[in-house]
C-alpha positions in Angstrom: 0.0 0.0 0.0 1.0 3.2 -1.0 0.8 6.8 1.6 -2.6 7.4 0.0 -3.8 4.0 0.5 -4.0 2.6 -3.0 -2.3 -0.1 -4.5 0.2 -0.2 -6.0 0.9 -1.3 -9.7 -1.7 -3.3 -11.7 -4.6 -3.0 -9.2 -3.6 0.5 -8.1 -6.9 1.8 -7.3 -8.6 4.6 -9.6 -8.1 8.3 -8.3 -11.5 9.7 -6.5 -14.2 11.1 -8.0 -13.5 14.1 -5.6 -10.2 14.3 -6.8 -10.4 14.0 -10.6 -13.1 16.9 -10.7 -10.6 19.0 -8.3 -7.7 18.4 -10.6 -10.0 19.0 -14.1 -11.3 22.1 -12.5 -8.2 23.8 -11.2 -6.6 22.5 -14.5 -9.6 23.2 -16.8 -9.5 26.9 -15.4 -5.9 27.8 -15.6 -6.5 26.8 -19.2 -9.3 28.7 -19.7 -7.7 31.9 -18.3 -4.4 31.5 -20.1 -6.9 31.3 -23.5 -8.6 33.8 -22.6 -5.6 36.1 -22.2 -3.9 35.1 -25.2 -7.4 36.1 -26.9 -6.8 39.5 -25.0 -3.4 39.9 -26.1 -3.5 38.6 -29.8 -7.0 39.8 -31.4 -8.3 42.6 -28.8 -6.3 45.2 -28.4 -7.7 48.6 -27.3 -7.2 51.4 -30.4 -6.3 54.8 -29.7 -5.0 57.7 -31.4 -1.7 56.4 -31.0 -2.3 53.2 -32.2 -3.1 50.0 -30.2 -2.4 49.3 -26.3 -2.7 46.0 -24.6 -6.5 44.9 -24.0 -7.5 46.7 -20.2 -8.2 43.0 -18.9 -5.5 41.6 -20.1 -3.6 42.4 -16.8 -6.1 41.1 -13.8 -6.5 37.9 -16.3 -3.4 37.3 -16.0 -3.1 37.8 -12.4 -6.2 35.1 -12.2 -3.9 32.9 -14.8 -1.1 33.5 -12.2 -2.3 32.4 -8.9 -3.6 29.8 -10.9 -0.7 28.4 -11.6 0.7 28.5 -8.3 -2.7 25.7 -7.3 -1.2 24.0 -11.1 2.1 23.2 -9.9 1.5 22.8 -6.6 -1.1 19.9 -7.9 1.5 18.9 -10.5 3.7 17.8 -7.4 1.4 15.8 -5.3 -0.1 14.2 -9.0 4.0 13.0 -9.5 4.4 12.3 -6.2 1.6 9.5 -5.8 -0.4 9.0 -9.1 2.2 8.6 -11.1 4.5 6.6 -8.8 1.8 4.5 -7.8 0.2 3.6 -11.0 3.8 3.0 -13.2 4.3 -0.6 -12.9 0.5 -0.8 -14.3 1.9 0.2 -17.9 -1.7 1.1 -18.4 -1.7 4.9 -19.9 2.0 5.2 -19.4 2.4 7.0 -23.0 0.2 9.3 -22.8 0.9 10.3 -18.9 4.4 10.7 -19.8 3.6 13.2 -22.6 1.4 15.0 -20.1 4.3 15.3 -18.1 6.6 16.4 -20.4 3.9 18.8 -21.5 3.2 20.5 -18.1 7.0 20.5 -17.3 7.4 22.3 -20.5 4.8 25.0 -19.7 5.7 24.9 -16.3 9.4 25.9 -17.4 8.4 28.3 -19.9 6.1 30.1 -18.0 8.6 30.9 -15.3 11.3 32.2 -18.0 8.6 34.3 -19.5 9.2 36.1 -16.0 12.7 35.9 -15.4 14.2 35.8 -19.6 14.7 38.6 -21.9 14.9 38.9 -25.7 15.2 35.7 -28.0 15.0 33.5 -24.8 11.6 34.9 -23.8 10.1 35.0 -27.4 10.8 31.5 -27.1 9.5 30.6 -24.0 5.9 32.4 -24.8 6.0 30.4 -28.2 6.3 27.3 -26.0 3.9 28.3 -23.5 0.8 29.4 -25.5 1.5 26.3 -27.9 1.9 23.7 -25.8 -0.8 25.6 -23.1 -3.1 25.7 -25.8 -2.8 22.1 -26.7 -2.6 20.8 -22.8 -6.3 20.2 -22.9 -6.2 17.7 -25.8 -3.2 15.9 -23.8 -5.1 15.5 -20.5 -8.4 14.5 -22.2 -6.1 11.9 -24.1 -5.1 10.4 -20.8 -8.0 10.6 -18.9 -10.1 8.8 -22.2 -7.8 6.2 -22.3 -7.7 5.2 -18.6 -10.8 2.6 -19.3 
């Protein structure tokens, strides 16, 4: 038996119900804000007279996005830290957990050197970050389909 109480390998026992609709809801809104203010920042700018400023919401979104992200990785750790060590003998959804994880590493990565890059090294961490972000969605639903 694992610290959480579940199994451990093949008849590792499926994650709450409580749990999963934590994790898609925390997840499923730090998506949904980090869209949101990529929508802000890329198609609705504010125009002026001298010439187009960032959206008005764009920074209290991304506040929201921000403290977000602090519940994300925070529930990226404990989902490493038992889920995954739990269920990896189980081979089951193996593939598409590990691309997951690669994903959120990724956008956990890029989103902190959005903050703390400049220049080249920044362009290319918000490429990363809105890409991968954007596609995080179709990754967990991937996983979570296939766990039958």
């Amino acid at each position: 038996m694992s610290a959480t109480g579940s199994r451990i390998g093949k008849g590792a026992a499926p994650m709450p119900v409580a749990l999963r609709l934590t994790l898609w809801t925390a997840f499923a809104a730090l998506w949904a804000s980090g869209c949101l203010w990529l929508a802000l920042h890329l198609g609705l700018e504010k125009q002026t007279e001298f010439g187009p400023v960032p959206n008005p919401w764009e920074a209290p979104v991304m506040r929201i996005h921000g403290w977000l992200a602090v519940l994300g990785v925070f529930l990226l750790g404990w989902i490493a830290g038992n889920h995954v060590l739990d269920r990896w003998t189980a081979r089951r959804n193996r593939n598409s957990g590990l691309m997951l994880a690669g994903a959120a590493a990724l956008i956990v990565v890029s989103g902190y050197a959005l903050y703390y890059t400049t220049d080249r090294l920044q362009s290319a961490a918000a490429v990363v970050h809105e890409v991968l972000g954007a596609a995080a969605i179709l990754l967990g639903l991937l996983h979570w389909v296939r766990r039958a």
